[in-house]
C-alpha positions as CSV (number, residue, x, y, z in Angstrom):
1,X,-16.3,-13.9,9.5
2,X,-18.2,-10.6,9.4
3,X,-17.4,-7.5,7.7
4,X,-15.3,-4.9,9.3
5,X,-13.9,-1.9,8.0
6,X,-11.0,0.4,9.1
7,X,-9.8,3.9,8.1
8,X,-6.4,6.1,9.0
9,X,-4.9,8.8,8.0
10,X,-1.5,10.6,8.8
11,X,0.8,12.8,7.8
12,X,3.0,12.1,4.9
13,X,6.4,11.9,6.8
14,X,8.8,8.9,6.7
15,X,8.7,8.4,10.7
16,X,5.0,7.2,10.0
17,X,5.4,4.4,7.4
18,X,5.9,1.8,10.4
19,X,2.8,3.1,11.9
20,X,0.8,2.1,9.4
21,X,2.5,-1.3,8.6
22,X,1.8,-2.0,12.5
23,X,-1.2,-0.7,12.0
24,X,-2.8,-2.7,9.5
25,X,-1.0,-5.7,11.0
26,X,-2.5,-5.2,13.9
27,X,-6.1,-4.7,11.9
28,X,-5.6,-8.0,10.4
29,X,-4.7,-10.0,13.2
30,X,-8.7,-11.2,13.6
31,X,-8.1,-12.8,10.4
32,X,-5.7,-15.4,11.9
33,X,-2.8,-14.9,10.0
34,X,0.4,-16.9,9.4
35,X,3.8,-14.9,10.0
36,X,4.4,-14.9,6.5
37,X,1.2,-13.2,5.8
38,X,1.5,-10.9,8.3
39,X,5.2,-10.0,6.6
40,X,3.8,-9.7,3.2
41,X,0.8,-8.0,3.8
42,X,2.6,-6.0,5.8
43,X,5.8,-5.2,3.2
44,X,3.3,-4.2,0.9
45,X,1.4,-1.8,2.7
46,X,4.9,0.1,3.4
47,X,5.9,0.5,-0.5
48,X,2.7,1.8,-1.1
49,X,3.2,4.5,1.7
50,X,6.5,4.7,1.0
51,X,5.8,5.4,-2.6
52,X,2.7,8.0,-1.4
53,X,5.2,9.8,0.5
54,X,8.3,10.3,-1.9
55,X,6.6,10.8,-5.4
56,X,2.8,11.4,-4.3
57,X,4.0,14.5,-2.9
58,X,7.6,14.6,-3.3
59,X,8.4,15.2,-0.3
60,X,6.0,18.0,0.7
61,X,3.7,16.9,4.0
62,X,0.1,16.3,3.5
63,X,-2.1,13.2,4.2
64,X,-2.0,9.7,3.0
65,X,-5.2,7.6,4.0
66,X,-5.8,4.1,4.4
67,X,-8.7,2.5,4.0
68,X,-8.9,-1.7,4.8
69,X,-12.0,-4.4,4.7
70,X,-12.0,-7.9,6.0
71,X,-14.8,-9.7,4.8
72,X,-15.1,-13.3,3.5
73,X,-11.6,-14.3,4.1
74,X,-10.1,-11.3,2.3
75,X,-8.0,-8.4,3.5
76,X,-8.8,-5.1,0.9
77,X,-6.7,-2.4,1.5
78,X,-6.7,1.2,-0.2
79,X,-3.3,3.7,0.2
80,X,-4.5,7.0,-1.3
81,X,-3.0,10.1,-1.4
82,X,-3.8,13.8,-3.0
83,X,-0.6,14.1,-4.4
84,X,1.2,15.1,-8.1
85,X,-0.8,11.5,-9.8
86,X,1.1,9.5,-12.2
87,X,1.1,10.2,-15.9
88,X,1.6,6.8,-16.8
89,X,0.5,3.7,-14.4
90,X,1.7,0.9,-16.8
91,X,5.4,2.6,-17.4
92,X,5.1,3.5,-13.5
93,X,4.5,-0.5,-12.5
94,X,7.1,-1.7,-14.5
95,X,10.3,-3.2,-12.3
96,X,13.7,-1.0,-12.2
97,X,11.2,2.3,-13.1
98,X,11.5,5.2,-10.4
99,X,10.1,8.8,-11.6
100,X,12.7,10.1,-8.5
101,X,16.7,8.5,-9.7
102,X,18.3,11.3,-7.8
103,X,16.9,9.5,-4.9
104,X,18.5,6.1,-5.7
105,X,14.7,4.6,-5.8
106,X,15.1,1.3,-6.9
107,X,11.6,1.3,-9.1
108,X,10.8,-2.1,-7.9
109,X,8.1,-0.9,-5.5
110,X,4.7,-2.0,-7.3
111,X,6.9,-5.2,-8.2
112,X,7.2,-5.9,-4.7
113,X,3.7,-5.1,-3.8
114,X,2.6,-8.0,-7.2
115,X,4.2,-10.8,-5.5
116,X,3.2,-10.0,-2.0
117,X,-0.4,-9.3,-2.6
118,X,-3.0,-11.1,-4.7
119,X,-4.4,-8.1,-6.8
120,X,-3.1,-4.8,-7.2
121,X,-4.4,-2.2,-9.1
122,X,-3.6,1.7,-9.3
123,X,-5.8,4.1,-10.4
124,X,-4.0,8.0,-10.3
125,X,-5.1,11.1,-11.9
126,X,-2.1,14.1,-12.5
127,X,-2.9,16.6,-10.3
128,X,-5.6,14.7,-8.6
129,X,-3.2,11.5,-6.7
130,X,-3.3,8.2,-6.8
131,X,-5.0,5.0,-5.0
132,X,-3.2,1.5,-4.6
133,X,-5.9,-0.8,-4.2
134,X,-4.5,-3.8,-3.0
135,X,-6.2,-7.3,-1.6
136,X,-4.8,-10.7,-0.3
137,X,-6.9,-14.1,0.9
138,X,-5.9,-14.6,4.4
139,X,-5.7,-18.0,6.6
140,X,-5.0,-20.0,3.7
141,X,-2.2,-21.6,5.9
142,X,-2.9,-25.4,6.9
143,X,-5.5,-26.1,4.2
């Protein structure tokens, strides 16, 4: 399969978290994916807007991109924002953590993303925002 490459961007409102799960579904559906990819892939996408959105910039509306490469049987996907960063990524990725309890977060979104995904990685900078790098293999199904 050849390379291709995709990139969005959109406000940083709630309303557009299904847009880009159908979105990058839709961006991935070249890649011949099973229903439970297509689910996974795109479950994670939405916690890593989701996450953009509530404690990127806490609430305030600004732009989350998306950046996402197919190429040799893998889906890469970056969710970036410009938001407040995280001080800590390894206290941040732990399960039950939420930097926002007066929102009844449950913390378990990077958990979530882990066991739908095949590599996840964060990089954030306070002050600066954060990227979720995220990448599955895709059409594994029937080998």
């Amino acid at each position: 399969m050849k390379r291709n490459e995709m990139k969005i961007e959109f406000d940083s409102i709630s309303d557009n978290e299904a847009f880009a799960r159908v979105t990058v579904a839709a961006f991935m559906a070249q890649m011949n994916p099973s229903m439970e990819e297509v689910a996974d892939v795109k479950t994670a996408v939405s916690e890593a807007v989701t996450n953009a959105i509530i404690h990127g910039y806490e609430g305030k509306v600004h732009k989350v991109t998306i950046t996402g490469v197919i190429e040799d049987g893998f889906l890469c996907l970056e969710v970036a924002d410009q938001g407040v960063g995280i001080k800590d990524v390894k206290k941040a990725m732990e399960p039950l953590y939420t930097s926002r309890p007066e929102l009844e977060r449950s913390g378990m979104g990077f958990l979530f993303m882990e066991a739908f995904m095949d590599e996840v990685q964060v990089s954030s900078k306070p002050g600066e925002g954060t990227v979720v790098a995220m990448k599955k293999k895709i059409g594994q199904h029937g080998e």
